[in-house]
Structure formats: C-alpha cells, structure tokens
C-alpha positions in Angstrom: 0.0 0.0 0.0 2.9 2.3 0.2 3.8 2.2 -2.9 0.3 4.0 -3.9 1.2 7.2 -1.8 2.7 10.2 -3.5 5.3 12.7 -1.7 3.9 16.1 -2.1 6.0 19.1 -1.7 4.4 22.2 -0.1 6.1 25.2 1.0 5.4 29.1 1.8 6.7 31.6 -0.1 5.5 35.5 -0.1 3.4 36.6 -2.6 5.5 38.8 -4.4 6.6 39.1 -8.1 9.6 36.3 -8.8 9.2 34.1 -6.1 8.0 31.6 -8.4 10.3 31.9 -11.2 13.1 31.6 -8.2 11.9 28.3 -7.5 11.2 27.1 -11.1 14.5 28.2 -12.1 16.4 26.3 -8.5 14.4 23.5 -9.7 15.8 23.6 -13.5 19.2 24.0 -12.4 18.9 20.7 -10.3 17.2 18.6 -13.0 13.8 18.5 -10.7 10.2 18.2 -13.2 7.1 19.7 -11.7 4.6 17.5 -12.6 1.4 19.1 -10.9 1.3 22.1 -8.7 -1.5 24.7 -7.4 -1.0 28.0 -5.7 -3.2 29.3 -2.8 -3.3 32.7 -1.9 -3.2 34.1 1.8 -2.6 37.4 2.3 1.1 38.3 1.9 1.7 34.8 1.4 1.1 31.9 -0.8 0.8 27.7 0.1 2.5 26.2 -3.2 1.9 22.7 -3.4 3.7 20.0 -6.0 4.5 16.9 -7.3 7.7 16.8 -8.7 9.7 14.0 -10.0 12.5 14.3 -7.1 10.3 14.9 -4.0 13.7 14.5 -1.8 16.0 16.7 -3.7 13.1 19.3 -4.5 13.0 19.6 -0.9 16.7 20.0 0.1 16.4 22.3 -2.8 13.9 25.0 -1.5 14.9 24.2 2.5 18.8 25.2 1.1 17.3 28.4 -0.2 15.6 29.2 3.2 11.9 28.1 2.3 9.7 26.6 4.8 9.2 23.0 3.1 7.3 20.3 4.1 6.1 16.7 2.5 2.5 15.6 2.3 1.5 11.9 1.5 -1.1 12.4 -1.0 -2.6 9.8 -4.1 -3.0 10.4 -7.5 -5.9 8.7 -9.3 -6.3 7.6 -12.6 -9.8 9.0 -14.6 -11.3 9.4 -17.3 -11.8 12.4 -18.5 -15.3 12.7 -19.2 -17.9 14.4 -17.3 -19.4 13.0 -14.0 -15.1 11.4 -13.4 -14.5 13.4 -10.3 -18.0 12.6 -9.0 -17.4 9.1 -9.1 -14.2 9.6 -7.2 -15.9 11.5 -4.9 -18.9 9.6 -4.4 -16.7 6.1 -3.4 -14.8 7.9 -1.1 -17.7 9.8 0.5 -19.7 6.5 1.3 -17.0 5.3 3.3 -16.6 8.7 5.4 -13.3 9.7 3.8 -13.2 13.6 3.7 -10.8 15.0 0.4 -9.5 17.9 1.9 -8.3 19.4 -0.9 -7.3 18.3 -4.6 -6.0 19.6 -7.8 -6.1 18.0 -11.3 -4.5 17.8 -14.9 -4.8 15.8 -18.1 -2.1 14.4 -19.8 -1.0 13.6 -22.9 -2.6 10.4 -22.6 -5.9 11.8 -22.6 -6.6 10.6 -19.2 -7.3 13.0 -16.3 -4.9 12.8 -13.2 -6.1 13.9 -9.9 -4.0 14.8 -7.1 -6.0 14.0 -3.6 -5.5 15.2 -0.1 -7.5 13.0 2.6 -8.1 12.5 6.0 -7.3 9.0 5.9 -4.6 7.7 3.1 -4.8 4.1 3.9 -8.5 3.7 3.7 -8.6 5.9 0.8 -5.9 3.7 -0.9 -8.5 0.3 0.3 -11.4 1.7 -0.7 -10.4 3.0 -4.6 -8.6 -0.3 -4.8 -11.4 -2.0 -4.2 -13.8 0.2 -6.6 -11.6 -0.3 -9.5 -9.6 2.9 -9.4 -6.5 3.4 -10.8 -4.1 4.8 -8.5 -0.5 6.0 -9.8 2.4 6.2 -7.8 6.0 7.9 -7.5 7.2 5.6 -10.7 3.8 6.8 -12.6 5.0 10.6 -11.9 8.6 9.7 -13.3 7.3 9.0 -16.5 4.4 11.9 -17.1 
C-alpha cells in the first residue's frame, strides 16, 4: 500500500513578483520536473503545493534556499476524463466517510485525467479505490508523465 502514496512538496513563499520563477529556475538548475502544482493565496503569502519527480531533492532544494518545506503523502488517481469522473471519485470515497481535503487535477497527454488527492485518511482511501476499480498512480507513474 505504500507504494500507492505520493510525496507532495508544499512550502510558503511570499506573494510577491519572482518568487515563483526563483523556485522554477532552483528546480531547472537541479534537474527537478514539476509535474502538478497549485497555488493558494493568503494574504502576503502563498501555500504552493507540488508533485515533482524528485520529491527528496526538491526539498533539500527550496529548504537550502531558506523556504519553509514540508512533504504531504497524497494519491494520484487515474480518470477518465469525461464528465461525471471526479464525482465518481468522490462519491466512493464519501460513502466510506473519507473527507478530500483538498485536490487539484490535470490531463495528460494520454488523454486521461490525473487527480491529485488530499484526505483524512490515506490508507482507507488507498482500500477503498482499490477495491472500486480505481487506478491509483504512484511515484514511478510521476517519473514517467
């Protein structure tokens, strides 16, 4: 079940113009692929979250240039990407009391959707999608995207 759980990167970083271009250009000098990020606002900061190919070296890279890191386990789903995909998601999980806390999505090349999932409880999550027929990638999956 492990292997199902992808290392998110999220950090802090003030919301000001070329903080983001400071980390997307440490992260291009050390070889490190966003895969999938989102952004949130608050106030004079912002919550940057990511999967990146290197989870371990992406953090050494932003803690080395004095950001407040941290790793999240999250899971990345499979989907189709056709109306009513995120429902179904939603739906399995919410029948077994599994709260998403937050999530972010993107398509790839592929044509299939890839959803990036935040819950209250990874190992149920992980037991319960298994068990519904959902494809869940892991960190060799985000290599390869």
């Amino acid at each position: 079940m492990e292997d199902k759980i992808i290392k998110q990167i999220s950090l802090f970083a003030e919301n000001k113009p070329g903080r983001l271009a400071h980390i997307a250009n440490s992260f291009r000098e050390a070889g490190i692929n966003i895969r999938a990020f989102t952004i949130a606002e608050a106030g004079d900061f912002g919550i940057i979250r990511m999967v990146v190919d290197k989870p371990d070296a992406a953090h050494n890279v932003l803690h080395d240039s004095g950001f407040t890191v941290s790793e999240t386990s999250v899971l990345g789903i499979e989907m189709e990407d056709v109306p009513g995909g995120l429902g179904m998601i939603a739906d399995v999980l919410g029948e077994q009391e599994i709260n998403i806390d937050y999530a972010y999505a993107f398509v790839t090349k592929t044509e299939k959707a890839l959803l990036i999932l935040r819950v209250n409880d990874v190992e149920a999550a992980i037991k319960v999608l298994m068990g519904a027929d959902v494809k869940l990638i892991d960190m060799a999956d985000i290599q390869e995207i």
